[in-house]
Phi, psi and omega in degrees: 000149191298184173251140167217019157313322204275346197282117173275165162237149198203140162262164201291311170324270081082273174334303199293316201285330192277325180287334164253031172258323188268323155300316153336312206280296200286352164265017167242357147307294186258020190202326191245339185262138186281139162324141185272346195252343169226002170072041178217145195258148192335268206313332176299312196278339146317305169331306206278331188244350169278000211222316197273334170294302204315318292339077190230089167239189189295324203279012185227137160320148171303173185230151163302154206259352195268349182271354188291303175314296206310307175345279183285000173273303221282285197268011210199265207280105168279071171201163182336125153330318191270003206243304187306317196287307183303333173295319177297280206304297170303323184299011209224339171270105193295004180255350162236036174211111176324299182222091169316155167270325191258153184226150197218139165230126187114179197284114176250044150101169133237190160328320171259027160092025159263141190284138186316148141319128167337119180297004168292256192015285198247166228221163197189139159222183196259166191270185197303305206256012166290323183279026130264332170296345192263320175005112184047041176279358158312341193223060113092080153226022152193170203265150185236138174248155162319150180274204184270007177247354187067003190280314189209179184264175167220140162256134165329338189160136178270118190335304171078101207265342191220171164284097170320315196290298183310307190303306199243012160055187176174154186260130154177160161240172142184200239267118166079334202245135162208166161258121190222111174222163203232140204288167172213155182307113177350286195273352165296300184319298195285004199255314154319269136032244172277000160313292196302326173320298167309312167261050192303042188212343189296148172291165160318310181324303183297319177279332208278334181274024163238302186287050170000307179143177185310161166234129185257128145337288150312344159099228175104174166249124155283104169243141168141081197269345157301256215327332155302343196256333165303313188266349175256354162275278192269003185112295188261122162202149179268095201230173178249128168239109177252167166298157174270123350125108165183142151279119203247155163203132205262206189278120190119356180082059163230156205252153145196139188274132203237150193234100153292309143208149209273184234255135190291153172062337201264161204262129214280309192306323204266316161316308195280349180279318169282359189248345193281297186298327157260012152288319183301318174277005163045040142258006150219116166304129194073015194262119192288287171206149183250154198240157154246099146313351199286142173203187199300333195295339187147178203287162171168109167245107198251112156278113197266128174261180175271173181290106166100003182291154235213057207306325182293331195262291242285299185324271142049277184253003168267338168304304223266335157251031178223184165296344194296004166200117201226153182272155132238124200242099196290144176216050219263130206232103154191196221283152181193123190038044183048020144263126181289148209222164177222115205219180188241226180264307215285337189286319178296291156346321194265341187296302178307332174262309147350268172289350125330288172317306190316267201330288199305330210261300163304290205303335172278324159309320182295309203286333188301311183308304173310318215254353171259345173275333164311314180288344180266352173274323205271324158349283177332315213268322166310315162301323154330275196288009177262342161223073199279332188297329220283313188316318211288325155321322173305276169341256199312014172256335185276160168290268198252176169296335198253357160315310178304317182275339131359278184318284182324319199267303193266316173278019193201057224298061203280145159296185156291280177339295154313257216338301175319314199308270207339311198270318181309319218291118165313142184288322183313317158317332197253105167186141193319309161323329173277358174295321204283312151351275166298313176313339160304304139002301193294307192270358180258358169298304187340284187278018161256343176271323168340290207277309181284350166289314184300305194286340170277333212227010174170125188296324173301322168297336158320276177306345190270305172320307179318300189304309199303302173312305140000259191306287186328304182296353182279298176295324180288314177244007175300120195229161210275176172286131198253326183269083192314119183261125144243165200300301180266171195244123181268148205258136202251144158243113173271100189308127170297351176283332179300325206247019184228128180271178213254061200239152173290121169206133155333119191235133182226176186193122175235167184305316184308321185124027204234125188262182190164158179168122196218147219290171166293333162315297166347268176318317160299334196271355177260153191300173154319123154091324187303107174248333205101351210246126191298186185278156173066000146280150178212154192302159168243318192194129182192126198163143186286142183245189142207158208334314160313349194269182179238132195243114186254115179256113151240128205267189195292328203255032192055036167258181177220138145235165229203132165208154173279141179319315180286351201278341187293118174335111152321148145167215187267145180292327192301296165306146164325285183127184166291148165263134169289347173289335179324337179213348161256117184277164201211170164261147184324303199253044189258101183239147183277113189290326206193112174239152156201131177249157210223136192288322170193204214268331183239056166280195158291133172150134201245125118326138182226101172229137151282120175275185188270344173275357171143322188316151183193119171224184182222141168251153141244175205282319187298015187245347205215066191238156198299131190270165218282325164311011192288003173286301199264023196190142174275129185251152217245124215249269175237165152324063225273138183297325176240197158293318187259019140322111189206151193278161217224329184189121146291125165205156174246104171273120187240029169216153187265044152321191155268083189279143167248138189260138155228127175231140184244135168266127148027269175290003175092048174262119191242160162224160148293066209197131180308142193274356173286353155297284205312097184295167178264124169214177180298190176296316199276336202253139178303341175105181176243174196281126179251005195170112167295104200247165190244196241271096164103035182279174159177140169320104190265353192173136161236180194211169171241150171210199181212136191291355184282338180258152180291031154325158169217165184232126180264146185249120170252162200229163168282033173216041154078014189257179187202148191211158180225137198208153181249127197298238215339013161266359129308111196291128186303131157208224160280145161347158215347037161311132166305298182108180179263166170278142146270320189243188172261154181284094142283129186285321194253148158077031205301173163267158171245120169259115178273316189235151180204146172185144171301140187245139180219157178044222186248047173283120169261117207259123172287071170272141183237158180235150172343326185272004183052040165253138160233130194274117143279139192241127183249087193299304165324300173331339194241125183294176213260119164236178213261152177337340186297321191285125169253049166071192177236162169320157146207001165229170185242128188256352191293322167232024163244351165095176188272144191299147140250291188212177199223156186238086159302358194277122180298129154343140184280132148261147176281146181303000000 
C-alpha cells in the first residue's frame, strides 16, 4: 500500500497562486529586468563574466561565440541556447547599444530585421569598454553565489566603472512588470554623475544640464522635452522620435527627399517596404520611386519624386503615417533591492554611485589587506637578510621545512608567514641589491597603506577616486551625440494636395441622396440618358469638378454635409453611386436640396438658406466650416421651427452686391427685400421672418436676384397651370412683409403655387409629380405675363398628378 502520510489536500487556487507567485517573483528578479546598479539583466552579466573568465578579451583573439555560449550554458545559464546566443548578439549590435559590450566577426543581423548567422559561424570577444564593467570583480568587490550546480561562483553584479542602465538603456517584459529605458550618451551620463557626487541634493533642472535626453544609436530627432522631463521625474514619459531629413533637388528641378537616419528599433526593410506600397497604392500622390541607398559608409533612403510634387507636404504625411515617426514611451523600470522599482534619473544615478562607493570602498579593503601582508613578508625578509649567517645556520640545523620554520619563529621570533618567505627565499635573493629592493618595496607598501587608509577613513578622498575613475572612462570612451533633442512635438498638418492628384472628373449629387463620381472617359463612354439614377431621382448637381475641390449638400431637413470631391466613391457614370447614409445618416423623408462646390475654404462667401415657415439666414463660410466628426455626422446649417418644417431654398454668394430675396408663398403672395435686412448667424439659430405669413400659408421658395437684372421666374400651380413673370413686377419693401399677389384669386378652386424658379435661357424643366410621372417644360416657350395672371394648363393633375418637384439644371454636354 502507498505511503499517503506526505499527501497534503491543498486547494488549486491556493497551489496556483504560490506557484505562480514564485515564478513571477524569479522572472523578474533572475531573467527580464535589468540591475539598477550595473544595468544588465541576469543572462547579460553571465556572458559577460564567463568570456572575462574565459580571458576571450579585446586583447586576445577572436573565439567562436558557439564556445561563449556552451560556457554560459553549461556553468552559469541552465537555459535555451538560443535565447542565450541572442542575448550575445544584441549586446554586439551597434545600432541598439549606445557602447556595445561585445566585438563580433560574422553576421550579427542588421537594421532591417535579419537575423544573425548560426553561432558555429561567427566568432566574438568582449569589448574594450566590457572590461570596465568586469574591473577588480577579482578583489571581493561584489558577492558572488553559488551557480545552479553548486560547481563554481557567479556574481550577483558586476563592479561597473560607469552607469551601464542609463548609457546602453534596456528592454523586457515580465510577469506585471515590463521595461523600456532607452540609451544615453556616455559622457553626458558620466558628467551627471559626478555632478551629483558632489551635490547629492541637486535637482532634475541640475542634472538635466548635463543629461539632455536619450542618445539613440541610430541618431534621429527627439521632440518633446516634457515628455523627457516626465520621464527622468516619475519614470513614465512620452517624446516623438523622427528620422533626420533633407530635401534635395536633382536633375530636371525635381526633388528627393533623402533619410539619414530613422527612428530607434525601427526596421529599415520594412519602413522602405511601407513608403514603396504607398507609391503603388496611390495614397500618396508624386512619389516616383522609393531606393534604400544604404552601404557600409552609413544609412540612405531615397525617396525620389515627380515634377512639381510637394516635398515638405509628401514628408509630412510620411512622418505621420510610417515609421519615419514614431512615439517613444520610457517605462523605466528595474531591481533596486532585489525589487522592481519605477525610478527616475536622479534615484538611478544615486543608486549607481551608492555601489559605487561600495565597490570602491572592498576594492580598497582588499588592496590594503594585500599590501599589508605583503609589508610584513618583506619586513620578515629585511630581517632575515640583516642576520642572514645566524638564519642559514637555523636552517640548515633543522630536520625538515617545517622544523626550520619552527625554529625560525622562536628563535628569532619571525611570524609563521615569514617564516615561510624566509625558508621559500631563492638563494639568489641574497644579495646587497635585493636588500635595497625590498627596502623600496617597503616604503612604496607605506605609502600605498597610507593612501589606502585616507580613502576608507574620508569620504572625500572616496569621491575623488570615484570622480577620477569616471572622467577616464569618460575620455577613453566618450563620444559626440547622435541625437538631435527639440523642445516641442511638432504638429503635422498633411496638405490634401499631396495625397490626391489634382484631375478633372464628373460629379453628380441627386436629391434621393446617391453621390457618384467618374472619370470624363467614363462618363463620355456612356449612353445618353444612362446616369444611374434611380427611377423617379434627379440630378441636384452635375457638373465637372476636381478632385480637390470641396462640394457643401444641403438637405430639406437644415443639415449640411460636406466632402472633398475625391472622398466621393469613384466608379462608372453609368452606376448608382454611393448613398450618403453609408456614412451619413439622412431621415427617411430627408432630400438633398442644394450642393455647391468650392476650390476652397477660406474664400469670401455667404449661404442663404430659407424655410417653409418663413424663417430666413444667412452663414458665412469662414463661420460655417466642416467639423472635424463631417465623415460620419451631419452639421446642422439651421433650425426648423416644427416637425413640418423643411428649408426651401439655398443659395451662395460670394460679393456684397445689392442682392434682393424674393419670396413666394402658397397662397400666391410674393415680398420682395434687400438681403442686407437679413443677418449672418450660427448653425443652431431659426433665422429671422422672412415673409409674414397668413393662416396655413407656408413659404414655397425664394430666389436672390439684383435690381439691375431682368430675372423672371417661372411658377407651377396646383391645378397644372405653369406662368412666366418678370421678377420686377414685384414691388421692393421690407423684410417680413405679407407681399403682393402673384396670382389671381379664384372663390371656387384657387390656384397654389407649388414649384417657383428663376427661368434663364433656354433652361429646360424636368418636372416630376406625385404620379411619378415626368413632364417637360421648356419655360421660354410660354408667354411673359403680368402678375394678375395665372398662366395656361400645361397638366392634367387628375391624371398626371401634382407637380413636386424639377431639375432646372441645363444638361452637361459631351465632350
Amino acid at each position: 500500500m502507498a505511503d499517503t502520510q506526505n499527501i497534503k489536500e491543498l486547494a488549486l487556487e491556493d497551489v496556483m497562486g504560490e506557484r505562480f507567485g514564485r515564478y513571477s517573483k524569479y522572472i523578474i528578479q533572475e531573467r527580464a529586468l535589468p540591475d539598477i546598479r550595473d544595468g544588465l539583466k541576469p543572462v547579460q552579466r553571465r556572458i559577460l563574466y564567463a568570456m572575462n573568465e574565459d580571458h576571450n578579451t579585446f586583447d586576445k583573439a577572436f573565439r567562436k561565440a558557439a564556445k561563449s555560449v556552451g560556457n554560459v550554458m553549461g556553468n552559469f545559464h541552465p537555459h535555451g541556447d538560443s535565447s542565450i546566443y541572442e542575448a550575445l548578439v544584441r549586446m554586439s549590435q551597434d545600432w541598439k547599444l549606445r557602447v556595445p559590450l561585445i566585438q563580433m566577426h560574422g553576421n550579427n543581423g542588421s537594421m532591417d530585421g535579419d537575423p544573425p548567422a548560426a553561432m558555429r559561424y561567427t566568432e566574438a570577444r568582449l569589448a574594450k569598454v566590457a572590461g570596465e564593467l568586469l574591473q577588480d570583480i577579482e578583489k571581493q568587490t561584489v558577492p558572488m553565489v553559488l551557480n545552479f550546480d553548486d560547481t563554481t561562483e557567479e556574481p550577483t553584479v558586476l563592479p561597473a566603472k560607469f552607469p551601464n542602465l542609463l548609457v546602453n538603456g534596456a528592454t523586457g517584459i515580465s510577469a506585471g512588470y515590463a521595461t523600456e529605458i532607452p540609451p544615453h550618451n556616455l559622457g553626458e551620463v558620466i558628467d551627471a554623475t559626478i555632478y551629483l557626487l558632489h551635490h547629492p541634493d541637486a535637482d532634475l533642472a541640475a542634472l538635466m544640464q548635463f543629461v539632455k535626453g536619450p542618445d539613440f544609436p541610430t541618431g534621429g530627432i527627439i521632440q518633446g522635452l516634457s515628455g523627457i522631463k516626465d520621464a527622468y521625474t516619475k519614470g513614465r514619459g512620452r517624446i516623438m522620435v523622427r528620422a533626420k531629413t533633407n530635401i534635395e533637388t536633382i536633375r530636371g528641378g525635381r526633388q528627393q527627399i533623402v533619410i539619414t537616419e530613422i527612428p530607434y528599433e525601427v526596421n529599415k526593410a520594412q519602413l522602405v517596404k511601407r513608403m514603396d506600397e504607398m507609391r503603388v497604392l496611390k495614397k500618396v500622390e508624386g512619389i516616383l520611386e522609393v531606393r534604400d541607398e544604404s552601404d557600409r559608409f552609413g544609412l540612405s533612403v531615397v525617396v525620389e519624386l515627380k515634377k512639381d510634387a510637394d516635398a515638405q507636404g509628401i514628408l509630412n504625411y510620411l512622418f505621420k503615417n510610417t515609421d519615419l515617426q514614431i512615439s517613444y514611451n520610457f517605462n523605466m523600470v528595474a531591481i533596486r533591492n532585489m525589487r522592481p522599482e519605477q525610478v527616475g534619473l536622479q534615484s538611478i544615478l544615486s543608486s549607481y554611485l551608492e555601489f559605487r562607493k561600495s565597490v570602491v570602498t572592498k576594492r580598497t579593503q582588499f588592496d590594503l589587506q594585500k599590501a599589508q601582508e605583503r609589508q610584513h613578508i618583506v619586513e620578515g625578509l629585511i630581517h632575515a637578510l640583516s642576520i642572514l649567517d645566524q638564519v642559514i645556520k637555523t636552517i640548515r640545523a633543522s630536520h625538515d621545512k617545517g622544523d626550520a620554520k619552527k625554529n625560525l619563529v622562536t628563535q628569532y621570533q619571525f611570524t609563521p608567514a615569514q617564516a615561510e618567505a624566509i625558508v621559500s627565499l631563492q638563494l639568489y635573493r641574497l644579495t646587497n641589491t635585493d636588500i635595497t629592493a625590498l627596502q623600496a618595496e617597503h616604503d612604496k607598501l607605506s605609502k600605498e597603506i597610507t593612501r589606502y587608509n585616507k580613502i576608507l577613513n574620508n569620504p572625500a578622498q572616496l569621491a575623488k577616486v570615484i570622480e577620477t575613475e569616471l572622467a577616464a572612462v569618460k575620455k577613453e570612451y566618450a563620444t559626440p551625440r547622435l541625437t538631435q533633442i527639440e523642445k516641442h512635438v511638432e504638429s503635422l498638418e498633411i496638405d490634401t494636395s499631396v495625397l490626391v492628384s489634382n484631375e478633372e472628373v464628373m460629379m453628380g449629387v441627386s436629391r434621393d441622396g446617391y453621390l457618384k463620381r467618374a472619370s470624363l472617359r467614363s462618363f463620355n463612354a456612356s449612353d445618353e440618358g444612362d446616369n444611374g439614377l434611380k427611377e423617379n431621382d434627379q440630378f441636384v448637381f452635375q457638373d465637372i469638378v476636381h478632385t480637390l475641390d470641396h462640394v457643401y449638400m444641403f438637405t430639406s431637413l437644415g443639415n449640411m454635409i460636406y466632402r472633398q470631391v475625391y472622398e466621393i466613391q469613384d466608379g462608372k457614370w453609368k452606376d448608382t453611386g454611393e448613398h450618403i447614409s453609408q456614412t451619413t445618416g439622412l431621415a427617411a423623408d430627408e432630400k438633398i436640396l442644394f450642393v455647391t462646390v468650392l476650390k476652397s475654404l477660406d474664400g469670401p462667401g455667404r449661404f442663404v438658406l430659407g424655410t417653409r415657415a418663413g424663417q430666413i439666414k444667412q452663414l458665412t463660410l469662414t463661420e460655417f466650416q466642416p467639423s472635424r466628426t463631417y465623415k460620419s455626422r451631419a452639421q446642422v446649417a439651421t433650425k426648423l421651427k416644427s416637425s413640418n418644417d423643411a428649408v426651401t431654398d439655398v443659395y451662395f454668394v460670394t460679393d456684397d452686391a445689392d442682392w434682393l430675396v424674393t419670396s413666394f408663398s402658397a397662397h400666391g403672395y410674393a415680398t420682395r427685400y434687400p438681403l442686407t435686412e437679413v443677418s449672418a448667424m450660427g448653425g443652431r439659430a431659426v433665422g429671422v421672418r422672412s415673409q409674414n405669413l397668413k393662416k396655413d400659408d407656408t413659404v414655397v421658395g425664394f430666389m436672390l436676384t439684383k435690381d439691375t437684372d431682368k430675372t423672371q421666374v417661372g411658377i407651377m400651380t396646383s391645378r397644372g397651370a405653369f406662368k412666366r413673370m418678370a421678377v420686377d413686377q414685384i414691388p421692393t419693401a421690407h423684410r417680413g412683409g405679407v407681399g403682393v399677389l402673384v396670382l389671381r384669386v379664384l372663390k371656387a378652386n384657387p390656384h397654389r403655387v407649388v414649384l417657383v424658379a428663376p427661368v434663364t435661357g433656354q433652361t429646360t424643366w424636368n418636372v416630376l409629380t406625385d404620379h411619378d410621372k415626368h413632364i417637360t417644360v421648356t419655360p421660354m416657350n410660354h408667354p411673359l405675363a403680368d402678375r394678375y395672371s395665372n398662366g395656361s394648363f400645361i397638366l392634367d393633375v387628375e391624371t398626371d398628378g401634382l407637380p413636386v418637384s424639377f431639375q432646372p439644371v441645363p444638361p452637361v454636354e459631351k465632350e
